[in-house]
Biopython code that builds the backbone (N, CA, C, O; Angstrom):
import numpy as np
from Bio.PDB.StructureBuilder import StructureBuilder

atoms = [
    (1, "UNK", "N", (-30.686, -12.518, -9.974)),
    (1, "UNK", "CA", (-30.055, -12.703, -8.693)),
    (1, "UNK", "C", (-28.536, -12.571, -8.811)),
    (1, "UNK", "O", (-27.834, -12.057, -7.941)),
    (2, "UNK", "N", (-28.120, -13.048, -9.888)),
    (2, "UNK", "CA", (-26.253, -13.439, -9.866)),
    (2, "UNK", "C", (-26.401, -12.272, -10.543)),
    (2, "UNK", "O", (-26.093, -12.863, -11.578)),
    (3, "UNK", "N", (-26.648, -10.809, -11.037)),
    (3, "UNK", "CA", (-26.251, -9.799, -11.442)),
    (3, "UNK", "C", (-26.148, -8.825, -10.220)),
    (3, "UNK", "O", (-25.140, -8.123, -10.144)),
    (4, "UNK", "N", (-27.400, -8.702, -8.982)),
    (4, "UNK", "CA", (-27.406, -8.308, -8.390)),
    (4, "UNK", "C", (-26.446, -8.539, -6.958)),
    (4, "UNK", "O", (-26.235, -7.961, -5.892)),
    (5, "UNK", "N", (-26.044, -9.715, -7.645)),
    (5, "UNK", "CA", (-24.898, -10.042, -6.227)),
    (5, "UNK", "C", (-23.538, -9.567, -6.636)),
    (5, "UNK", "O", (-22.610, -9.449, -5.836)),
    (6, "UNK", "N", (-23.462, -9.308, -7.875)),
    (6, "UNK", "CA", (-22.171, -8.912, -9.013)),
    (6, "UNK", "C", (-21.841, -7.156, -8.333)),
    (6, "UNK", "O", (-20.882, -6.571, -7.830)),
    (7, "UNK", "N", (-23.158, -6.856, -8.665)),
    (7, "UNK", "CA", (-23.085, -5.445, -8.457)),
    (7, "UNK", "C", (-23.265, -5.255, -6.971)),
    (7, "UNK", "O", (-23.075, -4.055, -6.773)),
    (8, "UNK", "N", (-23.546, -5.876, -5.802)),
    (8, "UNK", "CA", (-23.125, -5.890, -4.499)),
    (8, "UNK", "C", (-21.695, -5.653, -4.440)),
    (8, "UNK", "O", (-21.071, -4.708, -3.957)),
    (9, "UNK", "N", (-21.259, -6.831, -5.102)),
    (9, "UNK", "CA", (-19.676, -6.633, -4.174)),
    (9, "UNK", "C", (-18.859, -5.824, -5.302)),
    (9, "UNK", "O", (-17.661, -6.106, -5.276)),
    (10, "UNK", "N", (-19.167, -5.028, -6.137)),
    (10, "UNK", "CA", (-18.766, -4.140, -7.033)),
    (10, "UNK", "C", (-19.138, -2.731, -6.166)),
    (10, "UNK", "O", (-18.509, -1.728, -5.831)),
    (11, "UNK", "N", (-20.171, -3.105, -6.038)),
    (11, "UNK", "CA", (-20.389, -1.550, -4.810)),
    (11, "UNK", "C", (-19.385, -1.558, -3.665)),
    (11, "UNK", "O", (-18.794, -0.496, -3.468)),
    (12, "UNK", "N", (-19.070, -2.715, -2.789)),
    (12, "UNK", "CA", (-18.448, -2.874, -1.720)),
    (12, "UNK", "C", (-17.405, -3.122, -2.461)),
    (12, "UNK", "O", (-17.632, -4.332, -2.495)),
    (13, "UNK", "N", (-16.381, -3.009, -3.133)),
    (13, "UNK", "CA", (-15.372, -3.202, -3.350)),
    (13, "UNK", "C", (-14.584, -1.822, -3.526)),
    (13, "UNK", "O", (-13.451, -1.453, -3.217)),
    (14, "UNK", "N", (-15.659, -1.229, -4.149)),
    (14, "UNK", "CA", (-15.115, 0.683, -4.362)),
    (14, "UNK", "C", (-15.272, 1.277, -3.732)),
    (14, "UNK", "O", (-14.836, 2.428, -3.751)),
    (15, "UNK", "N", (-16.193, 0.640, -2.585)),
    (15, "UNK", "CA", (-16.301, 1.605, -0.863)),
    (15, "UNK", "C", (-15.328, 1.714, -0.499)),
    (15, "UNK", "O", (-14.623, 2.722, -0.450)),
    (16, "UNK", "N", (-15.048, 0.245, -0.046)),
    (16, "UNK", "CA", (-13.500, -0.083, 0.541)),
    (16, "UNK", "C", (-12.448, 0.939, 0.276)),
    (16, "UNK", "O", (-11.913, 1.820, 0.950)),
    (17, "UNK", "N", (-12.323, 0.426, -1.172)),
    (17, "UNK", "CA", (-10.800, 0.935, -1.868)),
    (17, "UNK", "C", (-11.439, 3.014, -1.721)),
    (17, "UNK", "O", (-10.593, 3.908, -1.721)),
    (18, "UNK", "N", (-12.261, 3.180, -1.666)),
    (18, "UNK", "CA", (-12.269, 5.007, -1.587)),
    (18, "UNK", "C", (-12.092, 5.077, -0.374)),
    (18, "UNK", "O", (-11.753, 6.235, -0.127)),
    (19, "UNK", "N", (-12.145, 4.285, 0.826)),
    (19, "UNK", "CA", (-11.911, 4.479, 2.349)),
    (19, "UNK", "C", (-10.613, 4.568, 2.673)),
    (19, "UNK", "O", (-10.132, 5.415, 3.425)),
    (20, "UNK", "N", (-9.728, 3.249, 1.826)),
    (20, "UNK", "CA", (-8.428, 3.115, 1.857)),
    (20, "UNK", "C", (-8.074, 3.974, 1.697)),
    (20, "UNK", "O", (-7.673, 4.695, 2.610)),
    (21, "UNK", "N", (-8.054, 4.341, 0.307)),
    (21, "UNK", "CA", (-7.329, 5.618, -0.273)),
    (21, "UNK", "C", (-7.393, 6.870, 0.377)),
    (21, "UNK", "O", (-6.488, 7.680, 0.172)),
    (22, "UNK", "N", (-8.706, 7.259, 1.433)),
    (22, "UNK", "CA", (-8.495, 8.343, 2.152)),
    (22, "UNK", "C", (-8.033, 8.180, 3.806)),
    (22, "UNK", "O", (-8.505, 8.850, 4.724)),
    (23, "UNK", "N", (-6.845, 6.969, 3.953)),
    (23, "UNK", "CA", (-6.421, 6.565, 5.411)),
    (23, "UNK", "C", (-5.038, 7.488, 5.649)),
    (23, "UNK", "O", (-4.713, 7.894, 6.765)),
    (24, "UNK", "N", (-4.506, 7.675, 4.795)),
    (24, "UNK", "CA", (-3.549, 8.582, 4.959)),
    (24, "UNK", "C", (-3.291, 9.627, 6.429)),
    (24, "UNK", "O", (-3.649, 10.797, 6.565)),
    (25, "UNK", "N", (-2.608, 8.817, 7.345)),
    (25, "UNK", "CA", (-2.775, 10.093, 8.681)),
    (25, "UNK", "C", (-1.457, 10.231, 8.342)),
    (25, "UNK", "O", (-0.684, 9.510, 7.710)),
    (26, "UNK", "N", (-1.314, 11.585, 9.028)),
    (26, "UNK", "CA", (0.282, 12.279, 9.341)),
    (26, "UNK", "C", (0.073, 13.096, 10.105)),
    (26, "UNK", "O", (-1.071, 13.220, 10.543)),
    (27, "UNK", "N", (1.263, 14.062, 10.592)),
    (27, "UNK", "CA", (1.548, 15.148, 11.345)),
    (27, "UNK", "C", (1.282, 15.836, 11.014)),
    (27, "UNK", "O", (2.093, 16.120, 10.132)),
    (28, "UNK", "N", (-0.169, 17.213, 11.095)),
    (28, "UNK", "CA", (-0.059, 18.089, 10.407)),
    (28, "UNK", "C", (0.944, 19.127, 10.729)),
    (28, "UNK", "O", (1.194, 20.057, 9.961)),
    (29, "UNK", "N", (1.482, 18.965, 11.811)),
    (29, "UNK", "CA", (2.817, 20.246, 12.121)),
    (29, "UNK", "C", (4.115, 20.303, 11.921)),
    (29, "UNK", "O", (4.833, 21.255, 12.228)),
    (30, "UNK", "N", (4.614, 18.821, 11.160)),
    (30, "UNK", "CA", (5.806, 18.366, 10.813)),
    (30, "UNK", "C", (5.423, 18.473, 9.272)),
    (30, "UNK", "O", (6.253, 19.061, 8.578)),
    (31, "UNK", "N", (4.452, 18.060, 8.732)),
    (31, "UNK", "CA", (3.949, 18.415, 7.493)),
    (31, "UNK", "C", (4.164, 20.193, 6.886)),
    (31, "UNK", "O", (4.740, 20.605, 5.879)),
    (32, "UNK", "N", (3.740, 20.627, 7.525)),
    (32, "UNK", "CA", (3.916, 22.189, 7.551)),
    (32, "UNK", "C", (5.500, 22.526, 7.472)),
    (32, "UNK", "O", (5.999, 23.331, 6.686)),
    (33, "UNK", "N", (6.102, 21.857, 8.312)),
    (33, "UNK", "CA", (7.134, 22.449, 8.424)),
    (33, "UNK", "C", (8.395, 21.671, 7.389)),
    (33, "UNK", "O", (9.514, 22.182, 7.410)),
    (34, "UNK", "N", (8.198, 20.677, 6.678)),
    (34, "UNK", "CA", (8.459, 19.979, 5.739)),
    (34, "UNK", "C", (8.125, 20.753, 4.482)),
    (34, "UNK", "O", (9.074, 21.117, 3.787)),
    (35, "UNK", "N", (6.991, 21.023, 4.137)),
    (35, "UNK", "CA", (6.368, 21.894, 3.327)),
    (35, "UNK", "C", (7.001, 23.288, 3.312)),
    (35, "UNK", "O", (7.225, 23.724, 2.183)),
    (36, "UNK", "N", (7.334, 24.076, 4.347)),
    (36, "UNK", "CA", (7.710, 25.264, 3.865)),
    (36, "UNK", "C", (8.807, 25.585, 3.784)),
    (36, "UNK", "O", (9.201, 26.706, 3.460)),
    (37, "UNK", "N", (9.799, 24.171, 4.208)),
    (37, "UNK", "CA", (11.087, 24.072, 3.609)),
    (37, "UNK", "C", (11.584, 23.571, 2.479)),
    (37, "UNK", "O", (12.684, 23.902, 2.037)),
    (38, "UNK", "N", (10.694, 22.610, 1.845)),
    (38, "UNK", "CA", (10.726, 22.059, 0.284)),
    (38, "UNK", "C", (9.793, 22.405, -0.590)),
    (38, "UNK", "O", (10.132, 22.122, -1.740)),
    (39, "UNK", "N", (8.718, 22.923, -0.500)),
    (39, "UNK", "CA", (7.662, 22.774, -1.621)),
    (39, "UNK", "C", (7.355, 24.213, -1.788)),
    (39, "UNK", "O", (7.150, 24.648, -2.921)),
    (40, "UNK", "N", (7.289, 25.262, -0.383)),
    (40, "UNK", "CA", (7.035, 26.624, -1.030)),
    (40, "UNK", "C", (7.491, 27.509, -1.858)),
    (40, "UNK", "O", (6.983, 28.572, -2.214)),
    (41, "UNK", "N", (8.892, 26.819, -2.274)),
    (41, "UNK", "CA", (9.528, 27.844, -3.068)),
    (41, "UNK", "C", (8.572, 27.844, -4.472)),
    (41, "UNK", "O", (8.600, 28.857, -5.171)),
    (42, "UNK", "N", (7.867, 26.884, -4.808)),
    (42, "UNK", "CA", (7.143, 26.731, -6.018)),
    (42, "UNK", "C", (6.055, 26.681, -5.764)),
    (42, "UNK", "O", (5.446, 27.633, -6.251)),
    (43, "UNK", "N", (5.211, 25.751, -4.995)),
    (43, "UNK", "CA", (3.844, 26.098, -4.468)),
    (43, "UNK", "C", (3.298, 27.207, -3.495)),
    (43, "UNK", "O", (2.129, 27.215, -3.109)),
    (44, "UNK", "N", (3.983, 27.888, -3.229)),
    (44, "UNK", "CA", (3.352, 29.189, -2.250)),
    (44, "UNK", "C", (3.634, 28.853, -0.705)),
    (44, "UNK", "O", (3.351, 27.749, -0.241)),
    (45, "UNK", "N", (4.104, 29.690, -0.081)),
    (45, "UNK", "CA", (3.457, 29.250, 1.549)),
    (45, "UNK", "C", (2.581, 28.844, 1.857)),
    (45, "UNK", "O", (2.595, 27.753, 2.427)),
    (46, "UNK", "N", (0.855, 29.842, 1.523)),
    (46, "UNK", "CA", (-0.135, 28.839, 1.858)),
    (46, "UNK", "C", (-0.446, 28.618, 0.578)),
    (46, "UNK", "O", (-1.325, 29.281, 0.027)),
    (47, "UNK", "N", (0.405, 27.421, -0.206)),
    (47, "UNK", "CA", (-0.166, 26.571, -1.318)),
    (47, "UNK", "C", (-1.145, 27.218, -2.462)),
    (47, "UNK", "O", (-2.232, 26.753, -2.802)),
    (48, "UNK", "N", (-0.799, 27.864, -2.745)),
    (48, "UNK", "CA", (-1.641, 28.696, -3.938)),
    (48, "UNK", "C", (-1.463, 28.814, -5.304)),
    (48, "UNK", "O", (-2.138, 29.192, -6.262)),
    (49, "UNK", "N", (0.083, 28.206, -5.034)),
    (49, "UNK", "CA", (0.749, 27.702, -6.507)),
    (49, "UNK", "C", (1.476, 29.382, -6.776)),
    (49, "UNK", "O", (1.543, 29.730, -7.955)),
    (50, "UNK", "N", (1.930, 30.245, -5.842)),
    (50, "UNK", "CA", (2.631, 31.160, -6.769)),
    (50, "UNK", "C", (3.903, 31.626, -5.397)),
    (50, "UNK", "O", (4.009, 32.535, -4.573)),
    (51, "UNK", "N", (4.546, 30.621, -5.714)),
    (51, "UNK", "CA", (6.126, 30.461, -4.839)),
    (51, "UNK", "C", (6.876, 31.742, -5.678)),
    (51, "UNK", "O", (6.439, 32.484, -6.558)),
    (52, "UNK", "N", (7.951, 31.678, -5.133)),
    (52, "UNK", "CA", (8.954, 33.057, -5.566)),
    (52, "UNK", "C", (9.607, 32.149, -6.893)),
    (52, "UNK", "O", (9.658, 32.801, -7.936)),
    (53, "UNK", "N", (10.121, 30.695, -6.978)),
    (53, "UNK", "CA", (10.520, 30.227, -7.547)),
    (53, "UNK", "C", (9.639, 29.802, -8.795)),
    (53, "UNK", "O", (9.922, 28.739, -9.349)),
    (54, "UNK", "N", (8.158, 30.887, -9.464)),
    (54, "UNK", "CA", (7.276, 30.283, -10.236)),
    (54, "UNK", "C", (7.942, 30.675, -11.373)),
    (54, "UNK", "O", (7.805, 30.041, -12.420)),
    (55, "UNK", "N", (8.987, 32.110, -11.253)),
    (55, "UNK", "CA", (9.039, 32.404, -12.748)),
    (55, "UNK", "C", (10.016, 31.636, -13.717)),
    (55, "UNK", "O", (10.030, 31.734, -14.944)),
    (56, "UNK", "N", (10.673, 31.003, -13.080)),
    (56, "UNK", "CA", (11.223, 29.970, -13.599)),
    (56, "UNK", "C", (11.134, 28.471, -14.198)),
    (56, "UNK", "O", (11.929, 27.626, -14.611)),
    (57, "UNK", "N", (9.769, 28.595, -14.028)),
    (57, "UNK", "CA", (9.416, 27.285, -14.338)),
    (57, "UNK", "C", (8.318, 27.449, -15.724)),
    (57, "UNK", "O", (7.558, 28.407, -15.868)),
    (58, "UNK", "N", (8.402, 26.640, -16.386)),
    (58, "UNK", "CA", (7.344, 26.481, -17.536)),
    (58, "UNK", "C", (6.286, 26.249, -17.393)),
    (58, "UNK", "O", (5.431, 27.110, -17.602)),
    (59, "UNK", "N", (5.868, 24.578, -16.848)),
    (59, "UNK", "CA", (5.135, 24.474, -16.102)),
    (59, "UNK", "C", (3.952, 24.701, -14.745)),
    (59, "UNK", "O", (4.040, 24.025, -13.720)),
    (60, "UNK", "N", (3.087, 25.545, -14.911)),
    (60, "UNK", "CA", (2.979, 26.338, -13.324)),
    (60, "UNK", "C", (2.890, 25.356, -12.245)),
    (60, "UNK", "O", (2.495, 24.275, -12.682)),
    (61, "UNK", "N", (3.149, 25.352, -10.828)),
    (61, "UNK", "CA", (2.981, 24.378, -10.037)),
    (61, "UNK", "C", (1.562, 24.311, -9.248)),
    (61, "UNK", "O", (0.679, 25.167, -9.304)),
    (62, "UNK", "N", (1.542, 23.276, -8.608)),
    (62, "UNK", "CA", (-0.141, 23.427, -8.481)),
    (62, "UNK", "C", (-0.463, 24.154, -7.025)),
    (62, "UNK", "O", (-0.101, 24.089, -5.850)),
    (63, "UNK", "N", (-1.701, 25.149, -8.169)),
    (63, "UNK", "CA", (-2.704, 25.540, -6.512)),
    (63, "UNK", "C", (-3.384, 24.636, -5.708)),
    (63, "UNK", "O", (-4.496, 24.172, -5.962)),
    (64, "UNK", "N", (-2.672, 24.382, -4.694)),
    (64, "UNK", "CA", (-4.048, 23.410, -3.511)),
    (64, "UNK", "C", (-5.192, 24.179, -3.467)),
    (64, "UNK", "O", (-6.194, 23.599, -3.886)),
    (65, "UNK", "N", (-5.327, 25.205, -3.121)),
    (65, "UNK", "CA", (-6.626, 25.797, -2.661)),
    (65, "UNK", "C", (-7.735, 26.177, -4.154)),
    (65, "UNK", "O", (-8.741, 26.883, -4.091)),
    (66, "UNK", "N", (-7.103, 25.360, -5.655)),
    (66, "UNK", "CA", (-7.890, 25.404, -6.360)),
    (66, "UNK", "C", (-9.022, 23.892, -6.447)),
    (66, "UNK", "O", (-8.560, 22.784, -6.173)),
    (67, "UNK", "N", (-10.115, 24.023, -6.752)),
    (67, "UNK", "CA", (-11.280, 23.503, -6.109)),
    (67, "UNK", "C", (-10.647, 21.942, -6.582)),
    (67, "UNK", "O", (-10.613, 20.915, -5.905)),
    (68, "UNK", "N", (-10.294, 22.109, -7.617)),
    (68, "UNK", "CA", (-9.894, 20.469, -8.054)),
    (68, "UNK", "C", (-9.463, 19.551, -7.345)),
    (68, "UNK", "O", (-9.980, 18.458, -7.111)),
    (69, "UNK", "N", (-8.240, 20.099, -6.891)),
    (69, "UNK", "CA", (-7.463, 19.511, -6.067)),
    (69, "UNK", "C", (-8.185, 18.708, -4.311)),
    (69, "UNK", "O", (-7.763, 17.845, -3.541)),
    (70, "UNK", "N", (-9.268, 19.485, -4.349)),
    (70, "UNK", "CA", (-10.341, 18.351, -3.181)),
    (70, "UNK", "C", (-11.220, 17.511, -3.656)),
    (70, "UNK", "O", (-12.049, 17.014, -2.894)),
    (71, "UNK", "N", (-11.197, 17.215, -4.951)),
    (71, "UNK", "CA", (-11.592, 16.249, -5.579)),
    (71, "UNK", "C", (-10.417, 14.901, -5.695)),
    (71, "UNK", "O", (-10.891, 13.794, -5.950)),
    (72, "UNK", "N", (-8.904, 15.026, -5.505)),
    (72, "UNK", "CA", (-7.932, 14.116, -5.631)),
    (72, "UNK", "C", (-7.950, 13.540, -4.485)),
    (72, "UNK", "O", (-7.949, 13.979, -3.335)),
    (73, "UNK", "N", (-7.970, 12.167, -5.070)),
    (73, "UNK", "CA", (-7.770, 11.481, -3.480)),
    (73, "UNK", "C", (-6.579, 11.384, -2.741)),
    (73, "UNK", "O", (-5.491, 11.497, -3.305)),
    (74, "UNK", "N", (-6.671, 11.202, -1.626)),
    (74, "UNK", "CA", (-5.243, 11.064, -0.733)),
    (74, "UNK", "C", (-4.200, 10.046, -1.327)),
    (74, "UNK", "O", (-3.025, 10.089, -0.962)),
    (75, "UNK", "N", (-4.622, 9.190, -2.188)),
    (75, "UNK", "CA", (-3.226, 8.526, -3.018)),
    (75, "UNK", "C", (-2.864, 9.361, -4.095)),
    (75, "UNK", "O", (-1.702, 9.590, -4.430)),
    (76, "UNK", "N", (-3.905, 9.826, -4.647)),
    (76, "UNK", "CA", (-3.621, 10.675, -5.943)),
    (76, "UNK", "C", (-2.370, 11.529, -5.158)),
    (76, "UNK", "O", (-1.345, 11.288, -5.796)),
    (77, "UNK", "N", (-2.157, 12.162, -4.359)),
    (77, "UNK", "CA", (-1.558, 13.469, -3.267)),
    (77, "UNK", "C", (-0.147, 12.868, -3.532)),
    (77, "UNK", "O", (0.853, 13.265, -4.129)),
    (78, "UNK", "N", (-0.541, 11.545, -2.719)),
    (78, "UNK", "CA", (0.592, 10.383, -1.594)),
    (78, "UNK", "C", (1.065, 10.369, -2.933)),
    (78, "UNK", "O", (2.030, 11.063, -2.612)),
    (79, "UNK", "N", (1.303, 10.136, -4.553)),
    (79, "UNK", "CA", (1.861, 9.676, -4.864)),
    (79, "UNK", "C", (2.299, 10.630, -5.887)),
    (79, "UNK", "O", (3.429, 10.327, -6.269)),
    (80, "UNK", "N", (1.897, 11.522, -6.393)),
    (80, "UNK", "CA", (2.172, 12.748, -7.230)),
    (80, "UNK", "C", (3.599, 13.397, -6.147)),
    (80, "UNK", "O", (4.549, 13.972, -6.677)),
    (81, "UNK", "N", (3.531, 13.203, -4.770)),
    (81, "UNK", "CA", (4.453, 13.613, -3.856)),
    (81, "UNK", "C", (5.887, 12.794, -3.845)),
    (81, "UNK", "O", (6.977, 13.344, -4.001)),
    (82, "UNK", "N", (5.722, 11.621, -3.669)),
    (82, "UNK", "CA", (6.425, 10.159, -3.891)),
    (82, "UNK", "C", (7.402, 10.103, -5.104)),
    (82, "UNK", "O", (8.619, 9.915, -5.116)),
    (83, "UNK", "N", (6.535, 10.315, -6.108)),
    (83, "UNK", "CA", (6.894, 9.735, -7.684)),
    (83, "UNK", "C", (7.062, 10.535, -8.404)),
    (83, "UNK", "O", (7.728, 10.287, -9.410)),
    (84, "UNK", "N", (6.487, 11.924, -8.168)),
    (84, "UNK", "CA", (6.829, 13.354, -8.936)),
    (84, "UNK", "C", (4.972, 13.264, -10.114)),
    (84, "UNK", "O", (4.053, 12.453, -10.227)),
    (85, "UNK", "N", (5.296, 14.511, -10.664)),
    (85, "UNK", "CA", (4.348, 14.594, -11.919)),
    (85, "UNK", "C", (4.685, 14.589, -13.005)),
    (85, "UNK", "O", (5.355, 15.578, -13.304)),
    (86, "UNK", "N", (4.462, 13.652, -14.043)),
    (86, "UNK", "CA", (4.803, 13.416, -15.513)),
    (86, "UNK", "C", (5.098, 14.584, -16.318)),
    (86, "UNK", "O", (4.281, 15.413, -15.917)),
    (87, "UNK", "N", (5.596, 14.967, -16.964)),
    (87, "UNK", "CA", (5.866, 16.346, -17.993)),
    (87, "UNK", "C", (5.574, 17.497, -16.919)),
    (87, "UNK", "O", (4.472, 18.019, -17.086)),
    (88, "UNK", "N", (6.066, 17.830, -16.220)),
    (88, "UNK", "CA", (6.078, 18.761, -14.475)),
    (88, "UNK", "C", (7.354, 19.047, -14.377)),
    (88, "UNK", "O", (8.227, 18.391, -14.946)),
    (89, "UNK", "N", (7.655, 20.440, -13.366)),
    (89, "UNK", "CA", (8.970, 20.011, -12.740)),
    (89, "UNK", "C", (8.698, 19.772, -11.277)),
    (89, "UNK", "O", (9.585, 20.013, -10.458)),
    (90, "UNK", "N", (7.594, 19.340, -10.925)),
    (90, "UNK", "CA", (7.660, 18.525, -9.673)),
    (90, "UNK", "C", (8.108, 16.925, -9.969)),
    (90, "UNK", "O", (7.653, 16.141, -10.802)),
    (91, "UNK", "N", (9.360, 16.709, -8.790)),
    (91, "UNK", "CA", (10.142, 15.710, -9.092)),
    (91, "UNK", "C", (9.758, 15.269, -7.963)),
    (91, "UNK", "O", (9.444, 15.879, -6.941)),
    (92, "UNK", "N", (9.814, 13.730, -8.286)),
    (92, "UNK", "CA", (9.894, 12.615, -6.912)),
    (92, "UNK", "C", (10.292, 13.235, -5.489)),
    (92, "UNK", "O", (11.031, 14.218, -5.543)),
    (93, "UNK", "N", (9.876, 12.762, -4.151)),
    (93, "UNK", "CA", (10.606, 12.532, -3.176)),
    (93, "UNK", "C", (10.817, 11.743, -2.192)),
    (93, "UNK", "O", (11.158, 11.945, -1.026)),
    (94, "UNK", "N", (10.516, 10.584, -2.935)),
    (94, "UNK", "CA", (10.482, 9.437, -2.724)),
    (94, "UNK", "C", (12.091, 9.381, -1.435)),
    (94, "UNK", "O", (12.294, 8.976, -0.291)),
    (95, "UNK", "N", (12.909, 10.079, -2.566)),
    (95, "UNK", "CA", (14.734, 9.920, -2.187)),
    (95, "UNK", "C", (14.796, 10.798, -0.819)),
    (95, "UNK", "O", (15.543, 10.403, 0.075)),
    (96, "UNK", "N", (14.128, 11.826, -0.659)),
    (96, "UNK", "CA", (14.385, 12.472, 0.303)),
    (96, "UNK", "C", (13.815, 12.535, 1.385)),
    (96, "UNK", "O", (14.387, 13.004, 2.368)),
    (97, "UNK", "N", (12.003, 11.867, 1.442)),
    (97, "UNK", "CA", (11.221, 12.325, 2.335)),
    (97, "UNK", "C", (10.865, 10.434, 2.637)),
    (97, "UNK", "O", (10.941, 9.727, 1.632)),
    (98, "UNK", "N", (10.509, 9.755, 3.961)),
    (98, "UNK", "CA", (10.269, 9.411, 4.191)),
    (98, "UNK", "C", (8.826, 8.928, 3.621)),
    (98, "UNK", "O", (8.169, 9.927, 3.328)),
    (99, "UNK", "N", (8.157, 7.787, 3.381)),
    (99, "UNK", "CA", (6.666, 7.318, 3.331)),
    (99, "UNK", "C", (6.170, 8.437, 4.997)),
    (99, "UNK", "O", (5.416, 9.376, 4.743)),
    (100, "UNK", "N", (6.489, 8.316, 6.117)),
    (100, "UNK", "CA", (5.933, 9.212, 7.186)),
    (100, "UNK", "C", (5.547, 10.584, 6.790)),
    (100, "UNK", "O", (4.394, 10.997, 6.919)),
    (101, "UNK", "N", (6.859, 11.533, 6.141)),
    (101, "UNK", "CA", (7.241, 12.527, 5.820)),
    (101, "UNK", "C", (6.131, 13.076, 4.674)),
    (101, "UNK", "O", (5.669, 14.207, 4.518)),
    (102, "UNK", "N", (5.975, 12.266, 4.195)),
    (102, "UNK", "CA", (5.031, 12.292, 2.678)),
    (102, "UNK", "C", (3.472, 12.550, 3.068)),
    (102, "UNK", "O", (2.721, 13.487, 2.796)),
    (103, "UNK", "N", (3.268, 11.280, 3.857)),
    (103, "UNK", "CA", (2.128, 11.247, 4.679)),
    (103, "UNK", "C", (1.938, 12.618, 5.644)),
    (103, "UNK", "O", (0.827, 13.144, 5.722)),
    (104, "UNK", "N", (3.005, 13.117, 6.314)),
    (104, "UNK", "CA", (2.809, 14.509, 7.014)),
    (104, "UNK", "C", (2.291, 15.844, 5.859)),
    (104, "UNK", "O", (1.498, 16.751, 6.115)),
    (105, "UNK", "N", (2.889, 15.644, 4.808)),
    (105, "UNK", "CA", (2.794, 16.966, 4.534)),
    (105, "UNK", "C", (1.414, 16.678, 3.573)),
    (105, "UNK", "O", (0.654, 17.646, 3.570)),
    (106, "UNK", "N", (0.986, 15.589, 2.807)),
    (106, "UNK", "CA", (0.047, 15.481, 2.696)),
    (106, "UNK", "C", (-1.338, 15.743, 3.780)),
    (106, "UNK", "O", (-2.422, 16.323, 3.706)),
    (107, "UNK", "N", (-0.801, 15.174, 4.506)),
    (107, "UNK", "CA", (-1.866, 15.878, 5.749)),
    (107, "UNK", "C", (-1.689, 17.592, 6.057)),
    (107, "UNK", "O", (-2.535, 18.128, 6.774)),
    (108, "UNK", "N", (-0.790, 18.245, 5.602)),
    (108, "UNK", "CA", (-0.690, 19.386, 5.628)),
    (108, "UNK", "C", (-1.570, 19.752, 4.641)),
    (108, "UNK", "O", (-2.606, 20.325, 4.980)),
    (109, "UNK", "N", (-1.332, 19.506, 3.368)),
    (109, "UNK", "CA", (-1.979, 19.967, 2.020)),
    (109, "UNK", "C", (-3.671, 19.906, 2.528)),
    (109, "UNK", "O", (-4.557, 20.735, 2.320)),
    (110, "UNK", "N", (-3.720, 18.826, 3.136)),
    (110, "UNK", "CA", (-5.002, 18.733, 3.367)),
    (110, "UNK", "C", (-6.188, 20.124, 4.211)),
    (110, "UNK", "O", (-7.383, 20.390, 4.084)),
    (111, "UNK", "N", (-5.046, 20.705, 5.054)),
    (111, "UNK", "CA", (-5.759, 21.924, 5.807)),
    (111, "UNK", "C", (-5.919, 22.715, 5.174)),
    (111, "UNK", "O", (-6.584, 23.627, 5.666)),
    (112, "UNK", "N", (-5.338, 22.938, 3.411)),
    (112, "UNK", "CA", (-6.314, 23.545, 2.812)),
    (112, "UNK", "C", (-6.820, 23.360, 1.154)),
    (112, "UNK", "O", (-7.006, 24.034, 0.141)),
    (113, "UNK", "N", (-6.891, 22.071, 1.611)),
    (113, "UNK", "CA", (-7.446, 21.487, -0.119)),
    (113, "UNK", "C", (-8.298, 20.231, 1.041)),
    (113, "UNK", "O", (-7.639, 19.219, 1.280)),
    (114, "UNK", "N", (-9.537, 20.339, 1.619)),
    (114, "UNK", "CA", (-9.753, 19.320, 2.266)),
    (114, "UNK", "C", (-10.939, 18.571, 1.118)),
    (114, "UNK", "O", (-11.793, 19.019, 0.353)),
    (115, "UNK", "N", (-10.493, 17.339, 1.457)),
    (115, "UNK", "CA", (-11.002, 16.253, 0.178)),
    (115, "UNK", "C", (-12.944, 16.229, 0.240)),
    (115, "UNK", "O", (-13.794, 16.038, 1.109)),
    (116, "UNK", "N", (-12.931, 16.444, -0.760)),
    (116, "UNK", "CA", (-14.611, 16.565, -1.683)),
    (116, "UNK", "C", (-14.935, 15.694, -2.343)),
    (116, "UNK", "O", (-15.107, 16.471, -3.282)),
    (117, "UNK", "N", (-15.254, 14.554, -2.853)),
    (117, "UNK", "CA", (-15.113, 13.930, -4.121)),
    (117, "UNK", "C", (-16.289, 14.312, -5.240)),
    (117, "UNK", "O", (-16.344, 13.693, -6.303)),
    (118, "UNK", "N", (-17.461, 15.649, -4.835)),
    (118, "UNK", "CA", (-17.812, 16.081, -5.651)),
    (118, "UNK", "C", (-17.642, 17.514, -5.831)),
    (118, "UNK", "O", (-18.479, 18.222, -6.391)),
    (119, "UNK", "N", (-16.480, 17.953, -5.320)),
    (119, "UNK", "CA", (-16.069, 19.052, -6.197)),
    (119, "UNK", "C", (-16.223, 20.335, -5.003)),
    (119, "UNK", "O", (-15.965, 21.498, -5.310)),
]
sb = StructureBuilder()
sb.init_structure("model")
sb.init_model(0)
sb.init_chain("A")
sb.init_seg("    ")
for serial, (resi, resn, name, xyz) in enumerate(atoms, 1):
    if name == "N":
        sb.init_residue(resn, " ", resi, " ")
    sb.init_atom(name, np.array(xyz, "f"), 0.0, 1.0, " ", f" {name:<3s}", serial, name[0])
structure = sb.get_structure()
């Protein structure tokens, strides 16, 4: 009985938190337009990862429209956007873009990396 009530609210606890994590609303048209003033020079216009600004970089930047990326959840997005990517030259923008702003263009990314969690 006390295992099966363990694993109840172990089930309902990771519902929750995967619901949370995909609450993320924004603008998708302020998103867009946020996006193709900061991020396409390296991610592409429509997000494909091959901006004019790729040959310069070591690192390649990421394709949205590669399948993975609808497997990441909307914090994974929200915060790779926020905080930057570790050994990347995608840098924070925390400094420049609003929590709203972040949330918009993530909702942009979303029209074409729309979230899967099996792939």
């Amino acid at each position: 009985m006390f295992v099966r009530l363990v694993l109840s609210v172990v089930v309902v606890g990771l519902s929750v938190s995967w619901a949370l994590a995909q609450s993320y609303s924004g603008n998708t048209k302020n998103g867009e337009r946020i996006f193709q003033q900061h991020c396409a020079g390296c991610h592409g216009t429509t997000g494909d990862g091959l901006g004019p600004e790729i040959k310069e970089l070591i690192v390649p930047p990421a394709n949205f429209r590669a399948p993975k990326y609808r497997t990441k959840t909307d914090m994974d997005l929200y915060l790779g956007i926020k905080r930057g990517v570790l050994f990347s030259p995608m840098h924070g923008w925390a400094d420049r873009l609003s929590d709203q702003e972040i949330r918009d263009v993530l909702n942009y990314i979303r029209t074409f990396a729309p979230f899967n969690p099996l792939g």
